[in-house]
mmCIF file as Biopython writes it, N, C-alpha, C and O atoms, coordinates in Angstrom:
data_model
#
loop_
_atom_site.group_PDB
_atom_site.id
_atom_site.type_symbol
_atom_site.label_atom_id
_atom_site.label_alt_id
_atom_site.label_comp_id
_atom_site.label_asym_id
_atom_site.label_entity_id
_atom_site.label_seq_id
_atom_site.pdbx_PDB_ins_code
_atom_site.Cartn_x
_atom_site.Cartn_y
_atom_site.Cartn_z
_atom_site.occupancy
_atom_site.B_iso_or_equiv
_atom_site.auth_seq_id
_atom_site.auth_asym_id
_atom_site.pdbx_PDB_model_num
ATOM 1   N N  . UNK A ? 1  ? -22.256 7.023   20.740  1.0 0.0 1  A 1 
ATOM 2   C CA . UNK A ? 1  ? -22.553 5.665   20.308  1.0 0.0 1  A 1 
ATOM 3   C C  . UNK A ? 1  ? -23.190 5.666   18.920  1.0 0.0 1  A 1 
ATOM 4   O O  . UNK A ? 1  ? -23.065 4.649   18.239  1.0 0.0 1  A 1 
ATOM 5   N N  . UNK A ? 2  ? -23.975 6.890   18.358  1.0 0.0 2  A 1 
ATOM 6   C CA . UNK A ? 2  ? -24.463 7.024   17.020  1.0 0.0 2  A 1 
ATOM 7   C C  . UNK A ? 2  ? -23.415 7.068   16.351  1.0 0.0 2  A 1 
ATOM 8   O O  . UNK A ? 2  ? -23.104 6.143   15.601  1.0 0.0 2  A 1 
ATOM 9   N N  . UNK A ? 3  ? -22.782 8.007   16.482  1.0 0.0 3  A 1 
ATOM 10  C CA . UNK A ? 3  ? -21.775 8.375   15.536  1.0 0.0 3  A 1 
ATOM 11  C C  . UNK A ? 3  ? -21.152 7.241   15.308  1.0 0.0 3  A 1 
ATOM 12  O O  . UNK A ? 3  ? -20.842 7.161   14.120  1.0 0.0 3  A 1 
ATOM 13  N N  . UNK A ? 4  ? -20.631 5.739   16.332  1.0 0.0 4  A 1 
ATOM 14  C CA . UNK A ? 4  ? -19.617 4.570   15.937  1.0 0.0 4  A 1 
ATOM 15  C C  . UNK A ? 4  ? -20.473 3.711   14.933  1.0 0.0 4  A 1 
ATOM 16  O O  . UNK A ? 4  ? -19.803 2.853   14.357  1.0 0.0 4  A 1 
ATOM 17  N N  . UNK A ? 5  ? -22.266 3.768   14.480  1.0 0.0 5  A 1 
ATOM 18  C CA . UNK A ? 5  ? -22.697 2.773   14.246  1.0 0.0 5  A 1 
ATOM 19  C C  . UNK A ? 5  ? -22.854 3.559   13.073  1.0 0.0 5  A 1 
ATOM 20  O O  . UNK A ? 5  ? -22.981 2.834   12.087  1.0 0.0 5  A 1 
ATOM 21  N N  . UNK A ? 6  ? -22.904 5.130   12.736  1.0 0.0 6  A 1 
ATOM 22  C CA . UNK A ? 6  ? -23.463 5.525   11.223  1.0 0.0 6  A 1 
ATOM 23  C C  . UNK A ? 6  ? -22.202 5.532   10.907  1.0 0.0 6  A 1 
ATOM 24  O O  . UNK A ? 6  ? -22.114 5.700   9.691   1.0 0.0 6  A 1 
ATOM 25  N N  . UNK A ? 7  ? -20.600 5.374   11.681  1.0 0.0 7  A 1 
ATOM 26  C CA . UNK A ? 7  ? -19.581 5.341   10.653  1.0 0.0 7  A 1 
ATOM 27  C C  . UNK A ? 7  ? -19.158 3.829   10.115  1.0 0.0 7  A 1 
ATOM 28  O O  . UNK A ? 7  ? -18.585 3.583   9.054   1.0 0.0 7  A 1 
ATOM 29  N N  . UNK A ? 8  ? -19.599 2.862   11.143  1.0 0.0 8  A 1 
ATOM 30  C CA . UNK A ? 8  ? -19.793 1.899   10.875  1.0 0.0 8  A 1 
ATOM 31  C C  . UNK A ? 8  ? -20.317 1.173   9.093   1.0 0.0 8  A 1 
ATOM 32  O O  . UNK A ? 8  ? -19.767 0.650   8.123   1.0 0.0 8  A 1 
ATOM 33  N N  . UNK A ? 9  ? -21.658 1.572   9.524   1.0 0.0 9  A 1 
ATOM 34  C CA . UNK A ? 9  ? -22.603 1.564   8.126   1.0 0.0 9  A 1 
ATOM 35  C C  . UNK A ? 9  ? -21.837 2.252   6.777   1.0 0.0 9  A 1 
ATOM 36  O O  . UNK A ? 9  ? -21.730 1.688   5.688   1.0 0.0 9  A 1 
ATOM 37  N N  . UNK A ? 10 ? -21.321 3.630   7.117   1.0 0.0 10 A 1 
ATOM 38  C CA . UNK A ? 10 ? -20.921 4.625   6.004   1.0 0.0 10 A 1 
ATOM 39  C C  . UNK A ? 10 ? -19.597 3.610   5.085   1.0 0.0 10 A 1 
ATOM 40  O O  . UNK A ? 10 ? -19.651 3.310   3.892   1.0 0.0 10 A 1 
ATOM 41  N N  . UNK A ? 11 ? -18.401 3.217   6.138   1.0 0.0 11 A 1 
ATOM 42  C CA . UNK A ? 11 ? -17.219 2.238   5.793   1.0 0.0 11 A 1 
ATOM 43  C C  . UNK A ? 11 ? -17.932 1.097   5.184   1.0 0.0 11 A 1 
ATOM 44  O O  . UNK A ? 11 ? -17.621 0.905   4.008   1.0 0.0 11 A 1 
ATOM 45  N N  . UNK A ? 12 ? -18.661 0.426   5.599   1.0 0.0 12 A 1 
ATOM 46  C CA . UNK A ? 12 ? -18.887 -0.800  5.368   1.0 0.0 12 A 1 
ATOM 47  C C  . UNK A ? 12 ? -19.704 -0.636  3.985   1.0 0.0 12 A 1 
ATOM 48  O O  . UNK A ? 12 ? -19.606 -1.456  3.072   1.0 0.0 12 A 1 
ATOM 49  N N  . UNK A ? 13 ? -20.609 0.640   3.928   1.0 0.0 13 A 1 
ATOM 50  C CA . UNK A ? 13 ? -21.280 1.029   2.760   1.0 0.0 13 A 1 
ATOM 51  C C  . UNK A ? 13 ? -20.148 1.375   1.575   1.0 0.0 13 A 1 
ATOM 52  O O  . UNK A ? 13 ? -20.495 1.092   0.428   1.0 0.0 13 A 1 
ATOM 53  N N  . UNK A ? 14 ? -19.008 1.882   1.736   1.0 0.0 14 A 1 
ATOM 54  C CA . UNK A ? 14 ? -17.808 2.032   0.870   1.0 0.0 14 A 1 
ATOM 55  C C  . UNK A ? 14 ? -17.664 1.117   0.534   1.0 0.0 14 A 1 
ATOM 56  O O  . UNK A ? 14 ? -18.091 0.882   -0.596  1.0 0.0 14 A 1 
ATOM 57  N N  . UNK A ? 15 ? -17.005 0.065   1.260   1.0 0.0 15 A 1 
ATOM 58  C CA . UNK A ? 15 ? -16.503 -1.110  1.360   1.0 0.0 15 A 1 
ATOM 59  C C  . UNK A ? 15 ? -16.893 -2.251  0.030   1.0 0.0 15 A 1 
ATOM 60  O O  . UNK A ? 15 ? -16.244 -2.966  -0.734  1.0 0.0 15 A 1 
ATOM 61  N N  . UNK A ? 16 ? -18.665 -1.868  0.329   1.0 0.0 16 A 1 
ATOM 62  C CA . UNK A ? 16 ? -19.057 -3.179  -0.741  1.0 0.0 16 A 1 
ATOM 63  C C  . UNK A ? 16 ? -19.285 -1.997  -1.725  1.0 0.0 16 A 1 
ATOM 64  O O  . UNK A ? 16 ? -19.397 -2.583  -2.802  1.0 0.0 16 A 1 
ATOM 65  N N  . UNK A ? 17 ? -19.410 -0.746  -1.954  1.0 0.0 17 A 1 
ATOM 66  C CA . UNK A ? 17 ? -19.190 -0.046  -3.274  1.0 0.0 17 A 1 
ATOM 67  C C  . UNK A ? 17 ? -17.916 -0.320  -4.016  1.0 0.0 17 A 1 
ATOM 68  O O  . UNK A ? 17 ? -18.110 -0.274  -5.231  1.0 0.0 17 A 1 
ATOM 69  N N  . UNK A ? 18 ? -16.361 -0.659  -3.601  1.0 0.0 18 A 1 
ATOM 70  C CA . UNK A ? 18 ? -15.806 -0.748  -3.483  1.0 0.0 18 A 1 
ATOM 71  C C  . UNK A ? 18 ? -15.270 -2.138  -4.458  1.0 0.0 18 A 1 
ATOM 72  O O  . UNK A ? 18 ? -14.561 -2.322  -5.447  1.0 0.0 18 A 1 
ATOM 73  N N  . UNK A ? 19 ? -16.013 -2.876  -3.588  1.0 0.0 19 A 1 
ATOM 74  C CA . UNK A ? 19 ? -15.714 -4.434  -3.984  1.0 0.0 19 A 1 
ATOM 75  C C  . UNK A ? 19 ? -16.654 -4.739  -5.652  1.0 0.0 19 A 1 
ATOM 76  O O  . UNK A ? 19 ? -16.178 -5.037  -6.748  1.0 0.0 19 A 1 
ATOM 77  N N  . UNK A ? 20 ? -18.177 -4.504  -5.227  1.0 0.0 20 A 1 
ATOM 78  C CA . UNK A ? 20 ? -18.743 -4.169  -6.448  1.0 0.0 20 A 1 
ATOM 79  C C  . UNK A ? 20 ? -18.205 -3.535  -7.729  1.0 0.0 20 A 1 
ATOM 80  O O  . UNK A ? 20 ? -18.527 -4.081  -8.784  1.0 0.0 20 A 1 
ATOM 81  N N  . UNK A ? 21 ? -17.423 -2.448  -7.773  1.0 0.0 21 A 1 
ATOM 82  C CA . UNK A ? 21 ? -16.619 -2.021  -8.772  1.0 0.0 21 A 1 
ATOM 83  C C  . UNK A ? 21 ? -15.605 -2.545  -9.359  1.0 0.0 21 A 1 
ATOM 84  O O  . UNK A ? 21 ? -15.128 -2.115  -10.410 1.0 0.0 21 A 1 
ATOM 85  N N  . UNK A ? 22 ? -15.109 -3.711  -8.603  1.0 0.0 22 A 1 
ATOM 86  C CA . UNK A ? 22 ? -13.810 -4.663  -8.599  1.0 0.0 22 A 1 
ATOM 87  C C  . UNK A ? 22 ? -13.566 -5.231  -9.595  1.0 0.0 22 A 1 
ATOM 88  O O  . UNK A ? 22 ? -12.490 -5.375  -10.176 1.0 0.0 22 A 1 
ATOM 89  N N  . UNK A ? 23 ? -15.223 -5.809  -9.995  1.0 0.0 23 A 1 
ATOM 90  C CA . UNK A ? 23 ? -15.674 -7.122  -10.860 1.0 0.0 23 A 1 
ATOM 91  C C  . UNK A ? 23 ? -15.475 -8.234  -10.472 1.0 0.0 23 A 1 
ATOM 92  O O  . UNK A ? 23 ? -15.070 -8.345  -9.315  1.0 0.0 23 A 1 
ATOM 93  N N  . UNK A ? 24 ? -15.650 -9.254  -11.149 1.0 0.0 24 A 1 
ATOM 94  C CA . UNK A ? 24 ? -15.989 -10.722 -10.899 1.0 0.0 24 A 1 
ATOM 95  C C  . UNK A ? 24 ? -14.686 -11.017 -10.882 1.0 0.0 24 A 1 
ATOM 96  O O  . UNK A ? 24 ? -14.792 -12.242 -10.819 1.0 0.0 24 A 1 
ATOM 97  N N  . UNK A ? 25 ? -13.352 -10.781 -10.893 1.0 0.0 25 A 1 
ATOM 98  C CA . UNK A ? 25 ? -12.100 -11.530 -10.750 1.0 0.0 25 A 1 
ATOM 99  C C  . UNK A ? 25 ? -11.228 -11.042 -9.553  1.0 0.0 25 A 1 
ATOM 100 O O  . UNK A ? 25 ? -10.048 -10.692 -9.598  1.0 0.0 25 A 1 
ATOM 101 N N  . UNK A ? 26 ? -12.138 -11.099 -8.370  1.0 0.0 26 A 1 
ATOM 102 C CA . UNK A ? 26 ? -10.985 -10.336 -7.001  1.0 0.0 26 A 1 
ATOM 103 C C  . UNK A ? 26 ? -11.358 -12.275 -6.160  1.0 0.0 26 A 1 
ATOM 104 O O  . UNK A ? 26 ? -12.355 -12.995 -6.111  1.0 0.0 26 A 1 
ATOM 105 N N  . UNK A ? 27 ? -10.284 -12.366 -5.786  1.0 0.0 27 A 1 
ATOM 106 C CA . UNK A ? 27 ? -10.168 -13.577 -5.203  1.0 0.0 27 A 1 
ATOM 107 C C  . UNK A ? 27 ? -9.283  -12.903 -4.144  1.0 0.0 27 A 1 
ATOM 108 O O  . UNK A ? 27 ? -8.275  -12.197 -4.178  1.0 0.0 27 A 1 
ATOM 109 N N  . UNK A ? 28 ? -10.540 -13.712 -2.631  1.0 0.0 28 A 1 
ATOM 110 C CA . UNK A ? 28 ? -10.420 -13.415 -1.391  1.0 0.0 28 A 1 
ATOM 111 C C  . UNK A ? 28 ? -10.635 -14.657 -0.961  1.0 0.0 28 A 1 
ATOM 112 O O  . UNK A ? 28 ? -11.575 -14.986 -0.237  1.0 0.0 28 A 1 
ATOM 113 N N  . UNK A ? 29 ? -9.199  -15.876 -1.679  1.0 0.0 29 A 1 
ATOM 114 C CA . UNK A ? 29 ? -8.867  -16.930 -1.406  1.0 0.0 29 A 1 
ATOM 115 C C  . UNK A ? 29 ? -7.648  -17.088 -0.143  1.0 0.0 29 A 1 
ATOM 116 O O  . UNK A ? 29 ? -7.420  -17.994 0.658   1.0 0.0 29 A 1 
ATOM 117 N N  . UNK A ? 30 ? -6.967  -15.676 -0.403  1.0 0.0 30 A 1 
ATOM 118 C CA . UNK A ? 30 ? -5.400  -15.560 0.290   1.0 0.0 30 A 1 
ATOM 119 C C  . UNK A ? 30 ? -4.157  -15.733 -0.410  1.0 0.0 30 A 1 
ATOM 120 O O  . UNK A ? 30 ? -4.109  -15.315 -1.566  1.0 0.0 30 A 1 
ATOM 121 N N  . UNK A ? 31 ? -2.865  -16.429 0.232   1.0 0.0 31 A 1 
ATOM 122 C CA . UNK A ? 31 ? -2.074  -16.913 -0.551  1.0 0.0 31 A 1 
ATOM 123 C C  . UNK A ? 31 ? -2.280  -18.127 -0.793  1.0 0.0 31 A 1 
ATOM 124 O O  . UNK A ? 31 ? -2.848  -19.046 -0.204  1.0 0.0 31 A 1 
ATOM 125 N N  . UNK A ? 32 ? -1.381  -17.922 -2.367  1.0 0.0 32 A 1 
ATOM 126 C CA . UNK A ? 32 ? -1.358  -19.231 -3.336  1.0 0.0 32 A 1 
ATOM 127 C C  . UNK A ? 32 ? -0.331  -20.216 -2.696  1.0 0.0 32 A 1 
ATOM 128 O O  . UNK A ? 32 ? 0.415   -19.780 -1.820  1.0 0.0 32 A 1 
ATOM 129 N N  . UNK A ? 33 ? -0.266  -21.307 -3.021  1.0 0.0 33 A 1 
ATOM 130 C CA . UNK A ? 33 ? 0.769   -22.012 -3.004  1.0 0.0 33 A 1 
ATOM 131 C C  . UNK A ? 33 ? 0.786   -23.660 -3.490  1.0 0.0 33 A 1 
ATOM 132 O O  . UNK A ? 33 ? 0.632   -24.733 -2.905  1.0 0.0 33 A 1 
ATOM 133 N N  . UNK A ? 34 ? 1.083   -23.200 -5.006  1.0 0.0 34 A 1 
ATOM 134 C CA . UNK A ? 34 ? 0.831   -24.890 -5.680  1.0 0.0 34 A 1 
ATOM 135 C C  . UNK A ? 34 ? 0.383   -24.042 -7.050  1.0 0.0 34 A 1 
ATOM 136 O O  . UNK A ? 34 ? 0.479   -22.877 -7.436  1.0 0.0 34 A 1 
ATOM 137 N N  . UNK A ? 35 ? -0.254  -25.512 -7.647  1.0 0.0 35 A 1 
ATOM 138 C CA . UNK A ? 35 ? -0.769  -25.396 -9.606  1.0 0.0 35 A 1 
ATOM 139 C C  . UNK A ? 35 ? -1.396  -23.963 -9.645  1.0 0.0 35 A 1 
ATOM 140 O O  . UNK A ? 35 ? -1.289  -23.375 -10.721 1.0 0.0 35 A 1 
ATOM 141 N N  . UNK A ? 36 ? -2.142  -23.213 -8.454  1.0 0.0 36 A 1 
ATOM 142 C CA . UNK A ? 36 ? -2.747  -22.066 -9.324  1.0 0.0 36 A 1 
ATOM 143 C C  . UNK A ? 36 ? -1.956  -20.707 -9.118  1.0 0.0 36 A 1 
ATOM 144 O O  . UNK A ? 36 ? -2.533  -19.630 -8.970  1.0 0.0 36 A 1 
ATOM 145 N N  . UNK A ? 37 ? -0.397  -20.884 -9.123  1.0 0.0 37 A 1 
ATOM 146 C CA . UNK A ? 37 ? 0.373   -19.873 -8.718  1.0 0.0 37 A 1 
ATOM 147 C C  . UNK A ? 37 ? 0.640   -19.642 -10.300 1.0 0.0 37 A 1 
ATOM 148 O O  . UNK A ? 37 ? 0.432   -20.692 -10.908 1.0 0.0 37 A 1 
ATOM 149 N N  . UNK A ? 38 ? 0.920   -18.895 -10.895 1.0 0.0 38 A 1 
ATOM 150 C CA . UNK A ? 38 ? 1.294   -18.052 -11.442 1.0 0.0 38 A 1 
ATOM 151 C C  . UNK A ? 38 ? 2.833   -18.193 -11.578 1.0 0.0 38 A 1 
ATOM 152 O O  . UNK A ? 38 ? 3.484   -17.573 -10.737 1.0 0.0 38 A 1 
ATOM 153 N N  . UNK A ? 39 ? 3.722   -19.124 -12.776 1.0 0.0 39 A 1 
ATOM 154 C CA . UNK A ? 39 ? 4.855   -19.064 -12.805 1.0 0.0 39 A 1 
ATOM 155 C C  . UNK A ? 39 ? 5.729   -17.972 -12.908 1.0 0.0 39 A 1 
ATOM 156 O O  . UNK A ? 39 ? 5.362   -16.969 -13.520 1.0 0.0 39 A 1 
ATOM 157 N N  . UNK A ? 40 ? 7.310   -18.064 -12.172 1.0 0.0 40 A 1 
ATOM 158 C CA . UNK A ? 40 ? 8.358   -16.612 -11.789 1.0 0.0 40 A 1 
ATOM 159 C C  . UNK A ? 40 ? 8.413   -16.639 -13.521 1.0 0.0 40 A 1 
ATOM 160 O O  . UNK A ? 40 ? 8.148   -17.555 -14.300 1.0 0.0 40 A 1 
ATOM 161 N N  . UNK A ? 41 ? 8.855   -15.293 -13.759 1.0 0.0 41 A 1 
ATOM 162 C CA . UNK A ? 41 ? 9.079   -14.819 -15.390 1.0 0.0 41 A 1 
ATOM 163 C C  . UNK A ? 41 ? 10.745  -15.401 -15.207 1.0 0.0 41 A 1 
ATOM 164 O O  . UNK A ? 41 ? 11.497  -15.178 -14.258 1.0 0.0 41 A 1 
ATOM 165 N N  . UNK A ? 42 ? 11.068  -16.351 -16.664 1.0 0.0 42 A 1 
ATOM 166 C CA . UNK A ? 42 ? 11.920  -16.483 -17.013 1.0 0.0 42 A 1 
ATOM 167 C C  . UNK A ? 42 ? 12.947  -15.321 -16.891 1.0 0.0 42 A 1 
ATOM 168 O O  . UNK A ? 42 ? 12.713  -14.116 -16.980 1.0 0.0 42 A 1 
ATOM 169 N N  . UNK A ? 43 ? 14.423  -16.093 -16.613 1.0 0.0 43 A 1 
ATOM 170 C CA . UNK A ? 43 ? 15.502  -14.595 -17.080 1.0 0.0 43 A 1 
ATOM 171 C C  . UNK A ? 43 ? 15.873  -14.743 -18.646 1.0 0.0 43 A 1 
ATOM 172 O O  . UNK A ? 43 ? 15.745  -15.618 -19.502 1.0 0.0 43 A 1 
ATOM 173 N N  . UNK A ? 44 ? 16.270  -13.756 -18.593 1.0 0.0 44 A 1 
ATOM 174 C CA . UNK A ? 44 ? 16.329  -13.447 -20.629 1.0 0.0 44 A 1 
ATOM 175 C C  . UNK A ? 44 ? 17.808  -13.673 -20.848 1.0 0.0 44 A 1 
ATOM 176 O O  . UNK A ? 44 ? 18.668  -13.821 -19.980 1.0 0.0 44 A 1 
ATOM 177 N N  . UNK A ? 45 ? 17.929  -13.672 -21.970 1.0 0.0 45 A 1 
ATOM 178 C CA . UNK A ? 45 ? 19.349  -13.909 -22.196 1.0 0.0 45 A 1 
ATOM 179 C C  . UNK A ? 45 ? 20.059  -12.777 -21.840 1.0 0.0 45 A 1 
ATOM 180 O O  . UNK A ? 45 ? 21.028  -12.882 -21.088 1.0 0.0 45 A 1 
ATOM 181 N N  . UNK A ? 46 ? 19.668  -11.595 -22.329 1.0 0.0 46 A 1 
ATOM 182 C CA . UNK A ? 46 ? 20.760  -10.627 -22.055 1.0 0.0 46 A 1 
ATOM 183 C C  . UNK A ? 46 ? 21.436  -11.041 -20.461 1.0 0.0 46 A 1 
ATOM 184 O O  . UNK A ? 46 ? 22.628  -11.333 -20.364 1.0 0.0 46 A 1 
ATOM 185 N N  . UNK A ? 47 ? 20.780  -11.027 -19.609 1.0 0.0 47 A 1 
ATOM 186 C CA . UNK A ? 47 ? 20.913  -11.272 -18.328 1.0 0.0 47 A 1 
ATOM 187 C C  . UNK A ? 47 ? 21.764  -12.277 -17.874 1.0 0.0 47 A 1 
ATOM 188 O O  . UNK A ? 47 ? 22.775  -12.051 -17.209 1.0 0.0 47 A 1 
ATOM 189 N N  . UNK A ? 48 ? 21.327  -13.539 -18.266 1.0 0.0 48 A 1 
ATOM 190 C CA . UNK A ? 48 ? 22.179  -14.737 -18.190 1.0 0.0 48 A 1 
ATOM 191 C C  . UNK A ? 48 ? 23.311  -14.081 -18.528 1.0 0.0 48 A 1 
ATOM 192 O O  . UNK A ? 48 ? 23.911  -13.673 -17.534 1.0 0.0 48 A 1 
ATOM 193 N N  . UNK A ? 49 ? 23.872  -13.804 -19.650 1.0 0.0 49 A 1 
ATOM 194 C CA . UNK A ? 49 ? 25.007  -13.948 -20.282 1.0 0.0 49 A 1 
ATOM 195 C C  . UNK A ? 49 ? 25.881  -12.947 -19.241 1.0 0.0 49 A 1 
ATOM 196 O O  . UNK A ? 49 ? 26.845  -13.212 -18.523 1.0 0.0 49 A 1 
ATOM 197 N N  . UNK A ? 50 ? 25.143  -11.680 -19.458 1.0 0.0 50 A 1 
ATOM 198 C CA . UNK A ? 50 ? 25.726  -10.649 -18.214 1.0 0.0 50 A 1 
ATOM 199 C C  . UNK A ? 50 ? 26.005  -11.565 -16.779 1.0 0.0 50 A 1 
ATOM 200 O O  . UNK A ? 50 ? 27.217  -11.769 -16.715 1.0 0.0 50 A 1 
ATOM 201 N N  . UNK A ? 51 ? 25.744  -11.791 -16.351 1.0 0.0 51 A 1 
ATOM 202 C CA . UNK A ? 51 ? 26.355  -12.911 -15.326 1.0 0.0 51 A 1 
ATOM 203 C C  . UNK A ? 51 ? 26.695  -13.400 -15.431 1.0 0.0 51 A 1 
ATOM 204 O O  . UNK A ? 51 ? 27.172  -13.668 -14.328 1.0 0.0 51 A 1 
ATOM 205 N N  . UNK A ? 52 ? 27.247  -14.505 -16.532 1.0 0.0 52 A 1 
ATOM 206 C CA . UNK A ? 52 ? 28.124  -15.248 -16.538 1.0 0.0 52 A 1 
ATOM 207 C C  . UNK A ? 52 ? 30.046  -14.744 -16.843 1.0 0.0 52 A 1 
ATOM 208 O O  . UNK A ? 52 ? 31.040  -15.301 -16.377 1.0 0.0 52 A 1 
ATOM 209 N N  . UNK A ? 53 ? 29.973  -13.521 -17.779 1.0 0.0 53 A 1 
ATOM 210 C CA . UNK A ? 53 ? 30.700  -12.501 -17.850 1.0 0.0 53 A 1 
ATOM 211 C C  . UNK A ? 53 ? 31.535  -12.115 -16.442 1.0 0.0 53 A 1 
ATOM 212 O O  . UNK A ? 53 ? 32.766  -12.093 -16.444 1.0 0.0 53 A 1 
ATOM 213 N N  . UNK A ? 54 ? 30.942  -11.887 -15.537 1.0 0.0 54 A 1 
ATOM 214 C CA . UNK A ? 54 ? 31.221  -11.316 -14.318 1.0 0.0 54 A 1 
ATOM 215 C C  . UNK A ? 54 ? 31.830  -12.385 -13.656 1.0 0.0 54 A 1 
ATOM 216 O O  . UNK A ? 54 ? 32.196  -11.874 -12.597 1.0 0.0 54 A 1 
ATOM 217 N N  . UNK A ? 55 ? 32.220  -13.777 -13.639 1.0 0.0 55 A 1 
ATOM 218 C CA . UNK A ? 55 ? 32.610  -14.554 -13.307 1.0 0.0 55 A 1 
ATOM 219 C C  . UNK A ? 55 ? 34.106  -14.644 -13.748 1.0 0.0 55 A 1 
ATOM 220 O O  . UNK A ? 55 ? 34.794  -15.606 -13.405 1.0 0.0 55 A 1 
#
C-alpha cells in the first residue's frame, strides 16, 4: 500500500514538473470547434493545377 501512494506522489510529482516546463501557452481547454480554430492551410497552386491536369 506504500509503494501505490509514494508512486502516486513520484507521477504526480513529474506530472506538474512537467506541466511547469510547458509554459504559459498549454491549453487544457480540449477540442476546438468555431472562431478559435486555427484555419486548414490553403492548397498552392502547384497542386491545384496538378489536379486539374489529371482530369
Amino acid at each position: 500500500m506504500i509503494k501505490l501512494i509514494i508512486g502516486f506522489i513520484v507521477i504526480a510529482g513529474a506530472a506538474l514538473y512537467l506541466l511547469s516546463k510547458g509554459g504559459g501557452n498549454l491549453d487544457m481547454g480540449g477540442e476546438k470547434h468555431g472562431a478559435d480554430t486555427a484555419p486548414p492551410p490553403a492548397a498552392s497552386a502547384p497542386a491545384a493545377a496538378a489536379s486539374e491536369i489529371k482530369h
